[in-house]
C-alpha positions in Angstrom: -9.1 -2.4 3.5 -6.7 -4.0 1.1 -7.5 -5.3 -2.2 -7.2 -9.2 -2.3 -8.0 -12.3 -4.3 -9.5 -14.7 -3.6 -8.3 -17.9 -1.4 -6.8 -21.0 -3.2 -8.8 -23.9 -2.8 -6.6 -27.2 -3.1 -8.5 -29.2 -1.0 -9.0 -32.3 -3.6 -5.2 -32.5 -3.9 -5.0 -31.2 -7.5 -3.5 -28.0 -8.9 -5.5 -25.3 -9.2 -6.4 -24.2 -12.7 -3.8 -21.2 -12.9 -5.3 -17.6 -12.9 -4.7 -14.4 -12.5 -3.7 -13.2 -9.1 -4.1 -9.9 -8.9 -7.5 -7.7 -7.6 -6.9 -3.9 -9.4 -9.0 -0.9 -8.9 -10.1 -0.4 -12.1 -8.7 2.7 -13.2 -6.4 1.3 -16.2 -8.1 3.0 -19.1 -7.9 5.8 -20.7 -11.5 8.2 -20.9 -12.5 6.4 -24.3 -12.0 2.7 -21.6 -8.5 1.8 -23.8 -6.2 -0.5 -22.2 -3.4 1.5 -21.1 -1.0 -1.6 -20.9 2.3 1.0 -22.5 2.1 3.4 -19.6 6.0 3.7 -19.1 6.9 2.4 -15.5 3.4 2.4 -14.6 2.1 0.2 -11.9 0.0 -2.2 -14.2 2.9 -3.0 -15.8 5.1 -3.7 -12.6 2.3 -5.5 -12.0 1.8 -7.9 -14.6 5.2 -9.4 -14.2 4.4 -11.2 -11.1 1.8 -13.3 -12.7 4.7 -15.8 -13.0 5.6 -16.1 -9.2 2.1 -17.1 -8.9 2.1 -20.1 -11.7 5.1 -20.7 -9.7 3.9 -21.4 -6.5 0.9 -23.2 -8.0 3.5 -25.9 -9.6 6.1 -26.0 -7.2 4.3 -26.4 -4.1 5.3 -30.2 -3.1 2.8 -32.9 -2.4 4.3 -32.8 1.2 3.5 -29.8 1.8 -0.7 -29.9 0.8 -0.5 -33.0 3.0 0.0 -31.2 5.9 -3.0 -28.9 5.7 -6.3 -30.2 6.7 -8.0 -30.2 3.5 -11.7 -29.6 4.4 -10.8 -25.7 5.1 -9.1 -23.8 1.7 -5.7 -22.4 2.1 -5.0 -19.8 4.0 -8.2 -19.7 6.2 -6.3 -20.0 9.5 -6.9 -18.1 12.5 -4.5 -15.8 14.4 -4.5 -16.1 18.1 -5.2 -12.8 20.2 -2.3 -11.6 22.5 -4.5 -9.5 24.7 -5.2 -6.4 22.8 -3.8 -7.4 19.5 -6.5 -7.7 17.0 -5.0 -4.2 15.2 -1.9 -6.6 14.6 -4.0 -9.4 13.3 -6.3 -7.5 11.1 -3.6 -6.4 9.4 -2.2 -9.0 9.1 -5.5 -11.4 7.7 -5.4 -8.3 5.5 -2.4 -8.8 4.0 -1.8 -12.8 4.3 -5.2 -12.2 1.4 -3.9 -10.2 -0.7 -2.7 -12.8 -3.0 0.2 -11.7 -5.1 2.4 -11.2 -1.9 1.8 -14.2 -0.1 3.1 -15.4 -4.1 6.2 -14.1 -3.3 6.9 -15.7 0.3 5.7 -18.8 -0.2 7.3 -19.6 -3.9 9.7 -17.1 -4.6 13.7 -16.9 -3.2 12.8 -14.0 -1.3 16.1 -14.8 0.6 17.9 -13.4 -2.3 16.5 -9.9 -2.1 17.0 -9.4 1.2 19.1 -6.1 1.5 21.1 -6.8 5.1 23.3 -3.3 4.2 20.0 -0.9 4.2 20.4 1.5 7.4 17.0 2.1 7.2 16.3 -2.2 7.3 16.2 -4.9 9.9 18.7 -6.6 7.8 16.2 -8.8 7.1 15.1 -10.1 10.3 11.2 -8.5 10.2 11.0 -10.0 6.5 12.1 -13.2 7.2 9.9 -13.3 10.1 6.8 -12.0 8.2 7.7 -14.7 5.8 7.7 -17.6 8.2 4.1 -16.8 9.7 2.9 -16.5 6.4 4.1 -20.2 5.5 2.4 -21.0 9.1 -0.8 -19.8 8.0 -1.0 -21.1 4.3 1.4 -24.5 4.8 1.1 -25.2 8.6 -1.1 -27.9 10.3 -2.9 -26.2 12.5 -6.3 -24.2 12.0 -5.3 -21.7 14.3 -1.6 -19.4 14.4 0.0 -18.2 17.5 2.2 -15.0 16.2 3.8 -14.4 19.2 7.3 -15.0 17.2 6.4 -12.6 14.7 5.3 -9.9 16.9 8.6 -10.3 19.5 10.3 -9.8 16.3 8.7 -6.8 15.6 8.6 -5.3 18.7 12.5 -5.7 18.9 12.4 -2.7 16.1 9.3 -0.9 16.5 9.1 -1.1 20.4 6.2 1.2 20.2 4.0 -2.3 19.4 5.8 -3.9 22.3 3.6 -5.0 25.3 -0.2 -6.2 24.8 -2.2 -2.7 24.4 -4.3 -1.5 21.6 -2.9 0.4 18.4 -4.4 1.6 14.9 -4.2 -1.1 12.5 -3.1 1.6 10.1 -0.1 2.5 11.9 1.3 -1.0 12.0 0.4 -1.9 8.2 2.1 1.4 7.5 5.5 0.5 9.8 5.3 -3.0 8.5 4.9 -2.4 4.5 7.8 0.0 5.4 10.0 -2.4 7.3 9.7 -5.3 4.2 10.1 -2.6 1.5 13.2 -1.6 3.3 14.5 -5.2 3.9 13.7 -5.8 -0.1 15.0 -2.6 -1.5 16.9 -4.2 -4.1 18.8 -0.4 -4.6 22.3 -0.8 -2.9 23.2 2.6 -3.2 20.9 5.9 -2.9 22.1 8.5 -5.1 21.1 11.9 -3.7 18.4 13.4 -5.6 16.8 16.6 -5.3 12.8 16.7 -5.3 12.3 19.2 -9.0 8.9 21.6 -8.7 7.1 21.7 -11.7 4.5 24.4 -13.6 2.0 22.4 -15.0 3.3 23.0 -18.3 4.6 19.3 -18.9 2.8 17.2 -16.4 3.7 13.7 -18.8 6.8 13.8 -18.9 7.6 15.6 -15.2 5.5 12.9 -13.7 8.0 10.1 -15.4 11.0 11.5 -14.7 9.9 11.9 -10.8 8.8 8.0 -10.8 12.1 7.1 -12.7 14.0 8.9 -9.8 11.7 7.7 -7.0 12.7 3.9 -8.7 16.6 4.5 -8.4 16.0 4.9 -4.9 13.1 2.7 -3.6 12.7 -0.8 -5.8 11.0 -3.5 -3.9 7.8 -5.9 -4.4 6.4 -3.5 -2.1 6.6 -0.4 -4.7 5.6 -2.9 -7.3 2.2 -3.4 -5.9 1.3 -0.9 -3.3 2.9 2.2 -4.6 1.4 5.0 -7.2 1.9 8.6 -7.7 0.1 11.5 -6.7 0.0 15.4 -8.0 0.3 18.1 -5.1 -0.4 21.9 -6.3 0.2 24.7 -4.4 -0.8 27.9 -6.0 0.1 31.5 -4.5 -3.4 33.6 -4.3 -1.4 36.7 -4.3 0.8 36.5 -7.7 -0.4 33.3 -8.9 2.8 31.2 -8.9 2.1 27.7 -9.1 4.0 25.0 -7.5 3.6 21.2 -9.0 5.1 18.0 -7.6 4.9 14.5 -8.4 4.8 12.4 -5.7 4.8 8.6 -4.3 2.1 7.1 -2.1 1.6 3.9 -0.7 -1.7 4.1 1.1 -5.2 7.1 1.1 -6.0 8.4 4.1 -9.6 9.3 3.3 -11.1 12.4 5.7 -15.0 11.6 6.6 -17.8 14.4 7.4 -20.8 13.6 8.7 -22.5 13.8 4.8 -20.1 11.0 3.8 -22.0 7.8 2.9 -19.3 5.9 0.5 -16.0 5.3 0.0 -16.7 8.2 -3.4 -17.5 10.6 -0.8 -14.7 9.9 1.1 -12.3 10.8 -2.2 -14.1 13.7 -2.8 -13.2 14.9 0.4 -9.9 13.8 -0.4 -9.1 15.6 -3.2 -11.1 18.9 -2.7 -9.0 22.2 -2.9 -8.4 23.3 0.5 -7.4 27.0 1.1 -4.5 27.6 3.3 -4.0 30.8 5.5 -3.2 31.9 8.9 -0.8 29.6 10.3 -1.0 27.3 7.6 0.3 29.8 4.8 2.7 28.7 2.2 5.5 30.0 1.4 5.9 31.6 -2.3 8.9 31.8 -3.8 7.9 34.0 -6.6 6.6 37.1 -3.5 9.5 35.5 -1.5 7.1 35.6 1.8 4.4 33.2 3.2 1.0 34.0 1.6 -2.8 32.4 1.4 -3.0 29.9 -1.3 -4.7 27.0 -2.5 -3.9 23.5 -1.9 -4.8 20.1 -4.2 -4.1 17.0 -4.4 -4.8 14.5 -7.8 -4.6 10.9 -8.0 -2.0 10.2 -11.1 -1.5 6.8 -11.1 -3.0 4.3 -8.8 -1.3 1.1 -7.6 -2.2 -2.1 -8.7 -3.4 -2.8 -4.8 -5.0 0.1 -3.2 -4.9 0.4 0.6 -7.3 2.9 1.8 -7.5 4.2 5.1 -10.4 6.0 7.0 -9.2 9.0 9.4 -11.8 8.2 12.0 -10.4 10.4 14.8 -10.2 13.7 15.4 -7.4 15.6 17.0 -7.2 18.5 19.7 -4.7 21.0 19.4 -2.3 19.5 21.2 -2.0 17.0 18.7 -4.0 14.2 21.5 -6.9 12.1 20.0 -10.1 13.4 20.6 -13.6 11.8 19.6 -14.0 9.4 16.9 -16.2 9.5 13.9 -18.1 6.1 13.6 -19.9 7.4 10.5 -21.3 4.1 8.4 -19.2 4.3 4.9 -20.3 1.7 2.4 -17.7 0.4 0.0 -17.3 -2.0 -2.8 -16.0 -5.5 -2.4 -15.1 -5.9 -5.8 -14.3 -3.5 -8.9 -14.2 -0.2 -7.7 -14.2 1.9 -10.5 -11.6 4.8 -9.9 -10.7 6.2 -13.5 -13.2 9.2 -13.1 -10.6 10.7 -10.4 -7.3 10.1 -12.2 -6.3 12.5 -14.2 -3.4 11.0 -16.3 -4.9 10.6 -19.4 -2.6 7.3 -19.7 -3.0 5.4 -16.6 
């Protein structure tokens, strides 16, 4: 699911009292529940810059554009026609057209004027700007209901796996698609080449903010800005003890289930317990200079200031085919899940 406001409601013709526009997980404290609002490049402070795009959009929207809308239905409460099997494209996307701080950004902002058409790894634009049009459909359009054929011939010109009208995971196309608008948006021209620096433990502050500051001079979009934080992966050698820390980006949890799991807390648990790794899954020490059994772990650091979590229902063979699916209930919060407990930056 992905964290959202609520819908904008502007149905007597007036502007909407302006408010904040963004849903966190609430995990911005420190253990004694202080603000952590200095965090150096953390997300809450990426964050809170783009409450201005959305006082923007709520005063710049023309009187021409509310006309158009059929004003006994709030904003944004469209439907999305279904293309034969397509309802994995259309979750996603009702997902993400309520998560309110990026709809901001299409529908009030010169998005135009990030686009980056020299990124290899891009559309040069195209899947951004088509994004950005359905999105002004949905919120601005007429109609109570949104064909997105347009959109998804767009997309299935660079992700032809999506072409045709069979069933996907939702997952897999909120994953390419975040992807494919971070790239078109990456506002860094240039990548520098920058090699990934292991760590001990012994400085976990300040390693952690130099990895983000050198994630940030490659990767600087809207997308990073709200859907991006920072995990810590551990790998310690259970032969000579050599311990192996790094700091790295992640844009979405995919949260393992058992059969005992009953909430979205379980779910993270399961997450973040140490696993042991041998066999064919050894590591590789380069203190014994061999592959060894070790331990495993990962640690939230810093969450994002929209949290996508995503539930690995299926199971896989050893031939890497899905096998059966796990359709275990897990119950989860709709508001105000309380995180803090699981990061372990002190700060944020």
């Amino acid at each position: 699911p992905v964290s959202a406001g609520t819908k904008r409601n502007r149905s007597d013709g007036k502007k909407p009292p302006l408010r904040h526009s963004l849903f966190r997980v609430n995990s911005r404290n420190d253990r004694s529940g202080n603000p952590l609002d200095d965090v150096p490049g953390s997300p809450r402070a990426r964050a809170s810059t783009y409450t201005h795009v959305h006082d923007a959009v709520m005063y710049n929207l023309s009187e021409a554009e509310r006309s158009k809308h059929d004003k006994s239905v709030p904003m944004g409460v469209i439907g999305l026609r279904n293309l034969g099997n397509t309802c994995f494209i259309n979750s996603s996307l009702q997902c993400l057209s309520a998560t309110i701080p990026l709809t901001d950004y299409f529908l009030g902002y010169d998005y135009r004027s990030e686009i980056n058409k020299d990124n290899f790894l891009g559309t040069g634009g195209e899947l951004v700007v088509a994004y950005a049009e359905l999105m002004k459909k949905m919120w601005l359009g007429s109609n109570s209901v949104v064909d997105p054929s347009t959109f998804k011939q767009q997309l299935s010109t660079f992700a032809p796996q999506f072409s045709g009208y069979h069933q996907h995971d939702s997952q897999e196309l909120l994953s390419y698609l975040l992807d494919g608008i971070h790239e078109d948006l990456n506002r860094v021209k240039t990548r520098p080449y920058i090699e990934d620096k292991d760590c001990d433990g012994t400085k976990d502050e300040q390693d952690a903010i130099d990895a983000w500051k050198n994630y940030l001079r490659r990767n600087k979009s809207l997308v990073v800005d709200l859907f991006q934080g920072q995990l810590r992966n551990t790998c310690k050698c259970l032969v000579c003890g050599h311990m192996n820390i790094r700091f790295e980006p992640f844009m979405y949890l995919s949260l393992p289930i058992s059969d005992q799991a009953k909430s979205l807390d379980d779910c993270i648990d399961l997450y973040l317990h140490e696993e042991t790794l041998t066999g064919a899954d050894q590591w590789y020490c380069e203190k014994c200079k061999k592959h060894v059994d070790a331990t495993k772990k990962s640690d939230l650091w810093i969450l994002p200031p929209i949290l996508i979590v995503h539930l690995k229902r299926f199971k896989y063979n050893e031939y890497g085919k899905v096998g059966s699916k796990n359709d275990q209930s897990i119950s989860y919060p709709v508001s105000q899940w309380d995180l803090k407990q699981y990061v372990q930056n002190e700060r944020g």
